[in-house]
Residue frames relative to the residue before (quaternion, step in Angstrom):
aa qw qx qy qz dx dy dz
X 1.0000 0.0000 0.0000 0.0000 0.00 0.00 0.00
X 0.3263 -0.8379 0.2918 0.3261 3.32 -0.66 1.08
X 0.2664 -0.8802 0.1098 0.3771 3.58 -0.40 0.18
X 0.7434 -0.3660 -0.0662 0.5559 3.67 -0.84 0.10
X 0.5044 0.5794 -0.4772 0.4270 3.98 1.46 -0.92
X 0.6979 0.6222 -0.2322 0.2679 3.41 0.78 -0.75
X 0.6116 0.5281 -0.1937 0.5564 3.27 1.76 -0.61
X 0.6978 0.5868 -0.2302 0.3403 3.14 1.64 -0.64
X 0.6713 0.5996 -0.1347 0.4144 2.79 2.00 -0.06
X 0.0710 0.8970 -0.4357 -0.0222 3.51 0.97 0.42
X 0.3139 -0.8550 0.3862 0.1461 3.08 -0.31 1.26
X 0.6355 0.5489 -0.3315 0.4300 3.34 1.00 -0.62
X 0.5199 0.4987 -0.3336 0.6080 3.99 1.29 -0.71
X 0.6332 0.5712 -0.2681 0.4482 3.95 0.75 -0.98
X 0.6798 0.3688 -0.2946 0.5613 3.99 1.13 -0.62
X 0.6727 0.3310 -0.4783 0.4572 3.87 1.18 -0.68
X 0.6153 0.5848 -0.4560 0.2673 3.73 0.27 -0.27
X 0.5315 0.6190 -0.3742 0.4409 3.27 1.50 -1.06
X 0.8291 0.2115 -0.2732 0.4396 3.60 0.65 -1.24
X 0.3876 0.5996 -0.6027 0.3562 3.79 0.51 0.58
X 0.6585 0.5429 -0.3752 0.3619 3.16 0.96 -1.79
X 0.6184 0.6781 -0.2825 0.2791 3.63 0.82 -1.27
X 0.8777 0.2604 -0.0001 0.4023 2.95 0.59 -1.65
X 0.4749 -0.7241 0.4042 0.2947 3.04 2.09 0.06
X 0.7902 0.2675 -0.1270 0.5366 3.95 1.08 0.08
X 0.0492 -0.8415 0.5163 0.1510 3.48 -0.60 0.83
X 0.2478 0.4145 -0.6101 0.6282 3.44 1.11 1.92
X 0.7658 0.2805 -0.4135 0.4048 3.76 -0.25 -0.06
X 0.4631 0.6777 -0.4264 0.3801 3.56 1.34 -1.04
X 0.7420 0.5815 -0.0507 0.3297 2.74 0.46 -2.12
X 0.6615 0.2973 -0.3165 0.6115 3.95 0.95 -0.38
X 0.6804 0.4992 -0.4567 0.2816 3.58 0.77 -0.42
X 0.5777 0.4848 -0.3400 0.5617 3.54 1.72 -0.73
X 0.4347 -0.5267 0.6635 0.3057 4.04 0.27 -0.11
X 0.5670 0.4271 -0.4869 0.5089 4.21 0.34 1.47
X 0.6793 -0.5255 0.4416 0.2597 3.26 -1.41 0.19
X 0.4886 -0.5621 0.4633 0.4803 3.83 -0.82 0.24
X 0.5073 0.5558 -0.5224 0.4011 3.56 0.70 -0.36
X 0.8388 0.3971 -0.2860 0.2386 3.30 -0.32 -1.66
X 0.6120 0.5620 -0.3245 0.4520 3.50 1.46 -0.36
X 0.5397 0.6115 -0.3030 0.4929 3.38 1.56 -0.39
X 0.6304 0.5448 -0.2249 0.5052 3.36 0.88 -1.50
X 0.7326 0.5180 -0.1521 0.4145 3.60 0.83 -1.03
X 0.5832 0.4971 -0.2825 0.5770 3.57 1.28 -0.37
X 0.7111 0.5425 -0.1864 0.4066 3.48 0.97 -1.28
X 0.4879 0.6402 -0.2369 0.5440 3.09 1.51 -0.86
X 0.5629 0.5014 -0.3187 0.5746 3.91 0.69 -1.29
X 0.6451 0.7087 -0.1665 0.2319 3.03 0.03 -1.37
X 0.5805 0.6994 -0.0376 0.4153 2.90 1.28 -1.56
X 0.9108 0.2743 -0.0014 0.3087 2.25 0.26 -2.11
X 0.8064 0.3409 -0.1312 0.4652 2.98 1.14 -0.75
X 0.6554 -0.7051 0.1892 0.1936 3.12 1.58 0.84
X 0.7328 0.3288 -0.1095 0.5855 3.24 1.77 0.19
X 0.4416 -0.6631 0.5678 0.2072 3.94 -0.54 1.48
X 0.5050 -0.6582 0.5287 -0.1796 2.70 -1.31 1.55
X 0.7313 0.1873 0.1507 0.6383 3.45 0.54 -1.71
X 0.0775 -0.5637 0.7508 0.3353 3.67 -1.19 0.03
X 0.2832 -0.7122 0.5828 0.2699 3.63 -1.28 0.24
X 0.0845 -0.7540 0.6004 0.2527 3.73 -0.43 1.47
X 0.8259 -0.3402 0.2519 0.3725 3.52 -1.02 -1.59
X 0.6907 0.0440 -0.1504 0.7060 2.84 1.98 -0.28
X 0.7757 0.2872 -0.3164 0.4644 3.31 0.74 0.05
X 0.3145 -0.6581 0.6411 0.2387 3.86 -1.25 0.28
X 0.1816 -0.7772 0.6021 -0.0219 3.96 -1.11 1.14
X 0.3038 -0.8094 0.4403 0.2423 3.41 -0.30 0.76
X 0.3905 -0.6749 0.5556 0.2886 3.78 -0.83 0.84
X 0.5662 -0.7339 0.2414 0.2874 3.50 -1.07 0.53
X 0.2915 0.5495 -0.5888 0.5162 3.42 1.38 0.89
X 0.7099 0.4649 -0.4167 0.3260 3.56 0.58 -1.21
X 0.6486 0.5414 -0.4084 0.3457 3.86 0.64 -1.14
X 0.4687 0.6608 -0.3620 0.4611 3.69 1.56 -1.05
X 0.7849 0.2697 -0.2922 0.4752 3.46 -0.45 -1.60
X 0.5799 0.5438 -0.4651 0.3895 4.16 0.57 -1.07
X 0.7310 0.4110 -0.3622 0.4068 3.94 0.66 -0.68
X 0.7642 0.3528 -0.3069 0.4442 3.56 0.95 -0.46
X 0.3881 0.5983 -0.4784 0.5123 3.76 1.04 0.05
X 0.6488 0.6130 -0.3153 0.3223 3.52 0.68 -1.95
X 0.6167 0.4957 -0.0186 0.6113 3.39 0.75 -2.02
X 0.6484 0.2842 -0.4624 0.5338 4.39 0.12 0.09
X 0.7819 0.3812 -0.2541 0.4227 4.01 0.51 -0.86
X 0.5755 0.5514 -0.3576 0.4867 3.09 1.26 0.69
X 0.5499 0.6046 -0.1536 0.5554 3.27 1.46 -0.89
X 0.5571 0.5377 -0.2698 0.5724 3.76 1.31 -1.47
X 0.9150 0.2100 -0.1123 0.3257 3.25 0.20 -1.26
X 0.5785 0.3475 -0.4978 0.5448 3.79 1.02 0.67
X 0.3115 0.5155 -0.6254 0.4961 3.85 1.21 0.93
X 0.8511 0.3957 -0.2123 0.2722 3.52 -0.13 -1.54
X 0.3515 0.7737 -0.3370 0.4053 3.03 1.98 -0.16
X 0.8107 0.3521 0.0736 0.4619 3.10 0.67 -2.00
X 0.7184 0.2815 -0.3055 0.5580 3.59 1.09 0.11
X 0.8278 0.2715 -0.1651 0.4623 3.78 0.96 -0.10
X 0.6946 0.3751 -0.2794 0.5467 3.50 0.86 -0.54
X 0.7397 0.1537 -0.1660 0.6338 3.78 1.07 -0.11
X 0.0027 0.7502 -0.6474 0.1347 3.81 0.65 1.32
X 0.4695 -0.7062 0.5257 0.0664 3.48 -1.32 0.75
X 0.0915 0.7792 -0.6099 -0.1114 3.86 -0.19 0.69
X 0.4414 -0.6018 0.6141 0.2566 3.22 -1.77 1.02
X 0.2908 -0.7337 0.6116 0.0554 3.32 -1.42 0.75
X 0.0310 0.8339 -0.5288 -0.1549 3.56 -0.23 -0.49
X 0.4129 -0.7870 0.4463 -0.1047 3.38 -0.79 1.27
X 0.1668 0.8427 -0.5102 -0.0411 3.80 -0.01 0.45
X 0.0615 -0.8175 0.5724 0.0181 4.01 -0.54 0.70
X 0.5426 -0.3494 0.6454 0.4087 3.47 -1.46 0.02
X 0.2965 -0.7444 0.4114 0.4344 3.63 -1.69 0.23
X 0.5908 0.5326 -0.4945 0.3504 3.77 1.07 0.43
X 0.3366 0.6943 -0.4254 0.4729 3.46 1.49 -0.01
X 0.8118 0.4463 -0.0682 0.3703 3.19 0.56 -1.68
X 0.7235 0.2999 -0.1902 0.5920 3.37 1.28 -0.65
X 0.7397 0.2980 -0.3779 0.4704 3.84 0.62 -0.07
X 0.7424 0.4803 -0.2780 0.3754 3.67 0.82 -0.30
X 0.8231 0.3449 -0.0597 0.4473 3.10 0.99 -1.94
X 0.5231 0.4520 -0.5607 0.4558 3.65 1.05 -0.71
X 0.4262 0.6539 -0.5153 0.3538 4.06 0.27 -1.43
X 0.9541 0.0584 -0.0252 0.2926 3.33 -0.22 -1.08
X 0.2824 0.7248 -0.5355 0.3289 3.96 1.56 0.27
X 0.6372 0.4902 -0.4212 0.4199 4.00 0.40 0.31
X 0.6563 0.2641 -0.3721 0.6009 3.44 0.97 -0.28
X 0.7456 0.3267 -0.4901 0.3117 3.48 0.21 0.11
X 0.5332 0.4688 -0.5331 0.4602 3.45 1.11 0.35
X 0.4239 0.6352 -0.4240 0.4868 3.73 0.87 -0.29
X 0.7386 0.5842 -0.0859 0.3251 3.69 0.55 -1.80
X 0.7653 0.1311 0.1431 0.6138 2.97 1.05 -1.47
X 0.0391 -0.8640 0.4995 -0.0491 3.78 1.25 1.33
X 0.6307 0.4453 -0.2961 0.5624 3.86 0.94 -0.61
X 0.8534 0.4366 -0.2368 0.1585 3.68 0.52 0.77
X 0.1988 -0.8838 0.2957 0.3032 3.54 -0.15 0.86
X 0.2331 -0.8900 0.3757 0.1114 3.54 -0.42 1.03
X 0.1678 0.7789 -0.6025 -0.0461 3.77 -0.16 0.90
X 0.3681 -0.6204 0.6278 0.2923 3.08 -1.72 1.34
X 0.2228 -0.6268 0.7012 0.2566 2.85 -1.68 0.05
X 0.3393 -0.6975 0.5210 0.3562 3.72 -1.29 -0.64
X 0.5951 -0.6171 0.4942 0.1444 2.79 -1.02 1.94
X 0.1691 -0.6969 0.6961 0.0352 3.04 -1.68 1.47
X 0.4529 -0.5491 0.4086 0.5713 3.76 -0.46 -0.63
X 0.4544 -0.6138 0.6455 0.0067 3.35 -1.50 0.78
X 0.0656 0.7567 -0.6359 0.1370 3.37 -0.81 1.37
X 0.8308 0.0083 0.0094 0.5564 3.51 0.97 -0.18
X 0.7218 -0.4577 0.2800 0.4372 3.85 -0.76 0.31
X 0.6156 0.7521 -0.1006 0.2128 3.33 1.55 -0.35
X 0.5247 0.6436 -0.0269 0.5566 1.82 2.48 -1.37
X 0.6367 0.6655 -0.3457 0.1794 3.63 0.68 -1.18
X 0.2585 -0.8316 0.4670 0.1535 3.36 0.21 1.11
X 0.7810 0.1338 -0.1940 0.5784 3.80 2.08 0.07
X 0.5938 -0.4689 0.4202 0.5010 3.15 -1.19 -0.53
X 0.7185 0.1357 -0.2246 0.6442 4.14 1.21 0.23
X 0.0844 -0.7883 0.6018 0.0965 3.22 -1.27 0.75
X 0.1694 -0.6458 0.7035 0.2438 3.75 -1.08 0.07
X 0.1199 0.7165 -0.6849 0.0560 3.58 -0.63 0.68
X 0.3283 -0.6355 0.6828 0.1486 3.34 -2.05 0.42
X 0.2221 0.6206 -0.6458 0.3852 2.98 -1.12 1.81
X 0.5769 -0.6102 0.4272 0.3352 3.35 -2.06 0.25
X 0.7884 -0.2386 0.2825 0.4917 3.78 1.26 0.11
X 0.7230 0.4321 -0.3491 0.4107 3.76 1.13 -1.12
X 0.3315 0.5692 -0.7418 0.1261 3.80 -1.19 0.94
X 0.3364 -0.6518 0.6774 0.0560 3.08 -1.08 1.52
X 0.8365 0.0221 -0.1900 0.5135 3.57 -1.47 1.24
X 0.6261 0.6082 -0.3369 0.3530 3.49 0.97 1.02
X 0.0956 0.7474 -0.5638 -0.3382 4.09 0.38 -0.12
X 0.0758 -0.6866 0.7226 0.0283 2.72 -1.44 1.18
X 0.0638 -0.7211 0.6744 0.1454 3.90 -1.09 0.26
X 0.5727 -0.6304 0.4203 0.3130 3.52 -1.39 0.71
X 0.5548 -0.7147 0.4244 0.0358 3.78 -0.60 1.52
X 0.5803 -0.4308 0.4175 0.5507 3.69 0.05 -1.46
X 0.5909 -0.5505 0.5530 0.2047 3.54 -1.90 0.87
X 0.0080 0.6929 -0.7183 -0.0622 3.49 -1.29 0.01
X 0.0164 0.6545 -0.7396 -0.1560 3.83 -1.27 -0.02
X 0.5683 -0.5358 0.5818 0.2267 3.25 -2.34 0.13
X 0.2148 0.6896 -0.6911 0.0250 3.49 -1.23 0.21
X 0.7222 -0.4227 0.4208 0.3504 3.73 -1.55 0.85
X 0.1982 0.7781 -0.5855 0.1116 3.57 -0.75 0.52
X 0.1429 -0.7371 0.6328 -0.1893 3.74 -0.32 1.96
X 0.4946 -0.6727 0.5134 0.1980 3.34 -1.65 0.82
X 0.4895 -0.7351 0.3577 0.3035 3.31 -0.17 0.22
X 0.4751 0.4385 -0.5230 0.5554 3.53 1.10 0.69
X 0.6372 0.5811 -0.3349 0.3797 3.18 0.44 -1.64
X 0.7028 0.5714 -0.1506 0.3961 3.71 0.80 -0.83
X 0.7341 0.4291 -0.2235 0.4765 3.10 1.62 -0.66
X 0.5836 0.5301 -0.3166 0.5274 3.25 1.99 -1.22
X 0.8183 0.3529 -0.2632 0.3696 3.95 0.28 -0.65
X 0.6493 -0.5401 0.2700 0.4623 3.74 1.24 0.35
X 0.4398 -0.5465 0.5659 0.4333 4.13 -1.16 0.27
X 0.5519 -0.4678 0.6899 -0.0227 2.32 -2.58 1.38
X 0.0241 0.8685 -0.4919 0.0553 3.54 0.71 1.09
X 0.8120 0.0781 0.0410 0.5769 2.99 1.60 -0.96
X 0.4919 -0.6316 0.3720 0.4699 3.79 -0.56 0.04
X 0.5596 0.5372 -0.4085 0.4810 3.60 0.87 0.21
X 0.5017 0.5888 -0.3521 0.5269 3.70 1.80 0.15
X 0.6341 0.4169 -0.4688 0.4520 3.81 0.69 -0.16
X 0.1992 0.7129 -0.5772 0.3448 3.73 0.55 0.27
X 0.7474 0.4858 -0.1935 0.4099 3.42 0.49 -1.73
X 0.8108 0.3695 -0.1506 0.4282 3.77 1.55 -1.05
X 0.7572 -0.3391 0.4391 0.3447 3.52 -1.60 -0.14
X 0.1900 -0.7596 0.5925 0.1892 3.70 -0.89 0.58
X 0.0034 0.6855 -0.6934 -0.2219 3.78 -0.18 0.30
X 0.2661 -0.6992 0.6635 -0.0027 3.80 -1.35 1.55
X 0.1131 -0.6681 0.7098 0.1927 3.77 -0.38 1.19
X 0.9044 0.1216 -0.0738 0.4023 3.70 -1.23 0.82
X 0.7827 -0.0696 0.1930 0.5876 3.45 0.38 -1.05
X 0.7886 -0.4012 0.4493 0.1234 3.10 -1.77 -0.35
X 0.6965 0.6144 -0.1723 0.3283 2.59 1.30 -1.61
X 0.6595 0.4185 -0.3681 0.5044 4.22 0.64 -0.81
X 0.6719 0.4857 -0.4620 0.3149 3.57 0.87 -0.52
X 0.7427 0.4325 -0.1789 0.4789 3.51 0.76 -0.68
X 0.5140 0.4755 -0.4316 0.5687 3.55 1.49 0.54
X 0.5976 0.4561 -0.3949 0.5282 3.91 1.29 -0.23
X 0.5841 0.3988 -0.4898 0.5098 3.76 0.60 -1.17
X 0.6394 0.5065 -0.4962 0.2973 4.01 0.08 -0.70
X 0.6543 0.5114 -0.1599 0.5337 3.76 0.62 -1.31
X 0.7618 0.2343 -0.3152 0.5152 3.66 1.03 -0.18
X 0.6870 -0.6082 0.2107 0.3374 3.60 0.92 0.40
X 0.6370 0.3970 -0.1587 0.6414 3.38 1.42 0.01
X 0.3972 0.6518 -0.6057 0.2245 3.52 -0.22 1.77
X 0.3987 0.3735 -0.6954 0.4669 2.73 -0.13 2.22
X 0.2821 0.8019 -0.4874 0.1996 3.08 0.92 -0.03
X 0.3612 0.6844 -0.6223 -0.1180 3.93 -1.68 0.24
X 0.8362 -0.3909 0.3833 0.0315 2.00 -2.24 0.50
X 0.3822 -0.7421 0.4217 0.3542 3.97 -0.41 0.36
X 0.8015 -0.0475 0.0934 0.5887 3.07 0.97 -0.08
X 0.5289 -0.7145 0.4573 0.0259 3.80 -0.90 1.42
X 0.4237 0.6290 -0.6441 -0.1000 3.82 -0.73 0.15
X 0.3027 -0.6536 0.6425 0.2617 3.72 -1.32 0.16
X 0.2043 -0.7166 0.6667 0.0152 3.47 -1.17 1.06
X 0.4124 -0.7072 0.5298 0.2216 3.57 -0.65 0.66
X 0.8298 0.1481 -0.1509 0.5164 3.35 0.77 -1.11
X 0.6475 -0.5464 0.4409 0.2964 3.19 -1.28 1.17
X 0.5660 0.6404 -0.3120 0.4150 4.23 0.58 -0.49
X 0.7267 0.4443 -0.1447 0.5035 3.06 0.32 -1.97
X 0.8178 0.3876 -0.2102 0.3699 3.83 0.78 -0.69
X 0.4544 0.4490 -0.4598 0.6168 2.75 1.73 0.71
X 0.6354 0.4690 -0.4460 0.4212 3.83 0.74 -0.43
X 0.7776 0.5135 -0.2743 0.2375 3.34 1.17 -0.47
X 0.3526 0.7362 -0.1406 0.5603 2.63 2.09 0.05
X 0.7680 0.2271 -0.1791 0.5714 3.31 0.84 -1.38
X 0.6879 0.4752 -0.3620 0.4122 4.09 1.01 0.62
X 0.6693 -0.5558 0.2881 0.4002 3.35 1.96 0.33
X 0.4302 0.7129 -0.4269 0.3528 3.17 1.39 -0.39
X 0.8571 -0.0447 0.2548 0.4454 4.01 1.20 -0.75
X 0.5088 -0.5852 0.5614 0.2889 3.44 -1.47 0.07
X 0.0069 -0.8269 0.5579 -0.0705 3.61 -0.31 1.11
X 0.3338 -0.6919 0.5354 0.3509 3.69 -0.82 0.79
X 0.2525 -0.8555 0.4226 0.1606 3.58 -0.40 0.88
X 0.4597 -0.6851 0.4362 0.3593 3.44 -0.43 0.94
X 0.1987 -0.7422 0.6328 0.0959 3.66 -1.01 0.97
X 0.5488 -0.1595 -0.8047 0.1610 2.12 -2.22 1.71
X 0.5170 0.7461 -0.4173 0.0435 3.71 1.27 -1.07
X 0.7827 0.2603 -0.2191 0.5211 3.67 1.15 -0.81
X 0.2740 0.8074 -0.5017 0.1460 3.65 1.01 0.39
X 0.5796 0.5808 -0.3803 0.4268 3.20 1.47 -0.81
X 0.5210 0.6160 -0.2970 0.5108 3.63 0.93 -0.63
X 0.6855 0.3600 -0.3464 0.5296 3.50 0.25 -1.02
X 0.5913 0.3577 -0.4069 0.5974 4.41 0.33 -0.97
X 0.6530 0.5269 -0.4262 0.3381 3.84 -0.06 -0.54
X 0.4654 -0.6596 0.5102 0.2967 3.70 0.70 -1.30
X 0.7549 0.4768 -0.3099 0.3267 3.11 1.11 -0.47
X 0.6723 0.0695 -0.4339 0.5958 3.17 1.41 1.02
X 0.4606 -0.6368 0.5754 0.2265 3.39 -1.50 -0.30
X 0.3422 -0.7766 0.5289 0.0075 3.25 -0.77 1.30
X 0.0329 -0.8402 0.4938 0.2216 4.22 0.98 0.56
X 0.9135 0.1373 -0.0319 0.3816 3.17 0.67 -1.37
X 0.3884 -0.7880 0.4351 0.1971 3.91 -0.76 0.66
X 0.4991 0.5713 -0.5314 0.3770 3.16 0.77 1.40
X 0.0505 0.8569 -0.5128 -0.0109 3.26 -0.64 1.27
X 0.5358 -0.6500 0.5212 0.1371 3.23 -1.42 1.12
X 0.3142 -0.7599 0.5631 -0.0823 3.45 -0.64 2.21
X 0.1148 -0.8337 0.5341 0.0811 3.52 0.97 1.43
X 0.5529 -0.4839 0.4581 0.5003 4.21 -1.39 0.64
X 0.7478 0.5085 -0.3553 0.2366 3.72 0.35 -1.43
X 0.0903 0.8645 -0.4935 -0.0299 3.76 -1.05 0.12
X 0.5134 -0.6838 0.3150 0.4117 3.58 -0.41 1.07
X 0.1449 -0.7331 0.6568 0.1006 3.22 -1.31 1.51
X 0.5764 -0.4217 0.6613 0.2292 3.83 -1.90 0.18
X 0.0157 -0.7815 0.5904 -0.2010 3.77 -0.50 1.40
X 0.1937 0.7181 -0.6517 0.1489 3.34 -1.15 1.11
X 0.5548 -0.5479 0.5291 0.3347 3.35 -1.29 0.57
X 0.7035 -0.6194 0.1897 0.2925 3.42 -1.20 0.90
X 0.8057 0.2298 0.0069 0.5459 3.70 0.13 0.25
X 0.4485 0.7318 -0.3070 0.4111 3.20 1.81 0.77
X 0.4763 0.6041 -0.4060 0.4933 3.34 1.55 -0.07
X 0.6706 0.6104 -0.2401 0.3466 3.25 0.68 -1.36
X 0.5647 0.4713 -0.3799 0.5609 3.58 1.79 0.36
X 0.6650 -0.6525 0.2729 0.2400 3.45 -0.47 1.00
X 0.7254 0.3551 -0.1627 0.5667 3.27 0.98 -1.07
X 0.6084 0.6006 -0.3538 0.3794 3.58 1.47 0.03
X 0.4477 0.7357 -0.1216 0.4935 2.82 1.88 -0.93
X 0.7836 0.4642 -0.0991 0.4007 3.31 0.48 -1.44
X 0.5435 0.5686 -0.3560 0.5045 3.45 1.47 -0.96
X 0.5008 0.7151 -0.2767 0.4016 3.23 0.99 -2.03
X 0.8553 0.4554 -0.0935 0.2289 3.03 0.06 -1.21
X 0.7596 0.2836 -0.1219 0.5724 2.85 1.36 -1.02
X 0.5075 0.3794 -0.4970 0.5929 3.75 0.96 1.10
X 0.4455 0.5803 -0.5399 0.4162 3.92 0.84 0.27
X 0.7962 0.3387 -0.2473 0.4361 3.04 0.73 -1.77
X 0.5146 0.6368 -0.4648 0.3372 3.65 0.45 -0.27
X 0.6962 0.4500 -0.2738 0.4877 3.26 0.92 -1.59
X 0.7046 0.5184 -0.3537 0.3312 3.52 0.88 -0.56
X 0.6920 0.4883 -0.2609 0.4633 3.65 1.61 -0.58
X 0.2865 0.7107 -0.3259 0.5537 3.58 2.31 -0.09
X 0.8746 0.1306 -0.1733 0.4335 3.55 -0.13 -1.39
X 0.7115 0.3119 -0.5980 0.1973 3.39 0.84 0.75
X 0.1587 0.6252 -0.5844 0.4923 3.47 1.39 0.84
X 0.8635 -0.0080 0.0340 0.5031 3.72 -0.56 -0.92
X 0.3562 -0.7116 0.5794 0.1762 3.83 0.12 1.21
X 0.6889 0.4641 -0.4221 0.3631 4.00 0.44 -0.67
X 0.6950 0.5003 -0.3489 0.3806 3.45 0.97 -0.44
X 0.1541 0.8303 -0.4385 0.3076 4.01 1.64 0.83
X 0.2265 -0.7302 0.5871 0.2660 3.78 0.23 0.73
């Protein structure tokens, strides 16, 4: 029930008074609100009324506010401002959540690098990454966008090819001095393999470098592609390093790059959405703005051309 301060408060009489007070006329009020000169009259008088005190003197052509009126005209003035840089900020600039899913060297060597221009880019959005699993079916999507690594095949998925990467040996430079030079690829015998996931990319490089029988003194598998670059970059091993992502590292020093054959693996990060998910604005927009990145990426490094 409303109450009595509340009755005292007609709001609609409260917006024509503001713009009399303004404009000092309730023939100008009175075209600015789209009403007659009456109804803005009728409406002031009404206030008036009610609350027992004149507002306006009325001359002959002009209307002067009395000094209750200049009072209430400054604090009305100052409330419909206040109303309206609320409605500003909760409705005319509404926020959509997005959600995001990456790999975590994706995520840390590509995307963190650049999450300021796309919050810059895309100022009307809330972005949460997530961490990217693989994705075999719509089931999988741990978001509403994925980067995933693969050769292209998700059924009930659009997916479109993203950006290349390739592989090349990458040693720390102690680790390199304490166990002897990599003159040749028939020199890592002597070292550690760091294995992101599997076997498999290492022994597709020893193949492409001429030596597959080749081993290794010793084996680790890392699961996550990141950590085996961290382990790599702490001596722990020989890691195939993920090119352009640690290149900065190699110009840096803090690893060492012996040999300049690199392995141009089939897979390559693709752009994933659920069918008809673009067609949502803010889905669109994300979309969009990791196209153009990837597209201003490969012409920095030309190998990374999906």
């Amino acid at each position: 029930m409303p109450s009595k301060r509340a009755n005292r408060l007609p709001l609609t009489a409260l917006r024509t008074f503001e713009a009399a007070a303004r404009l000092a006329s309730f023939k100008d009020a009175a075209e600015e609100l789209g009403v007659s000169a009456t109804t803005v009259s009728n409406q002031i008088r009404a206030l008036e009324r009610q609350w027992g005190s004149v507002l306006f003197v009325r001359m002959t052509r002009q209307v002067v506010l009395t000094e209750f009126g200049q009072s209430l005209a400054r604090v009305v003035r100052q409330s419909f401002d206040a109303i309206a840089q609320e409605v500003e900020f909760h409705v005319t600039t509404r926020r959509v959540a997005v959600s995001v899913a990456v790999g975590s060297i994706f995520g840390a060597r590509w995307l963190m690098p650049r999450l300021a221009r796309l919050r810059r880019e895309l100022p009307h959005l809330d972005l949460t990454l997530k961490r990217g699993r693989r994705v075999t079916s719509p089931l999988d999507m741990p978001a509403a966008v994925v980067v995933d690594w693969g050769v292209g095949d998700w059924p009930g998925l659009e997916s479109e090819p993203l950006m290349r990467i390739d592989y090349a040996p990458v040693i720390a430079p102690a680790l390199l001095q304490s166990a002897g030079p990599l003159r040749t690829p028939r020199d890592l015998s002597r070292h550690t393999a760091l294995h992101q996931q599997d076997r498999s990319e290492w022994r597709a490089w020893l193949d492409l470098a001429g030596e597959p029988g080749l081993l290794f003194a010793e084996e680790m598998i890392i699961e996550d592609s990141n950590v085996a670059t961290e382990a790599a970059l702490l001596g722990q091993g020989v890691a195939l390093g993920i090119f352009p992502f640690v290149q900065e590292d190699v110009d840096a020093g803090r690893l060492v790059q012996p040999f300049d054959r690199h392995l141009e693996p089939v897979k390559l990060y693709h752009l994933l959405t659920r069918p008809g998910a673009r067609q949502r604005p803010e889905i669109a927009a994300v979309c969009d703005w990791l196209r153009r990145e990837a597209v201003a990426y490969a012409v920095e490094w030309p190998r990374t051309r999906p």
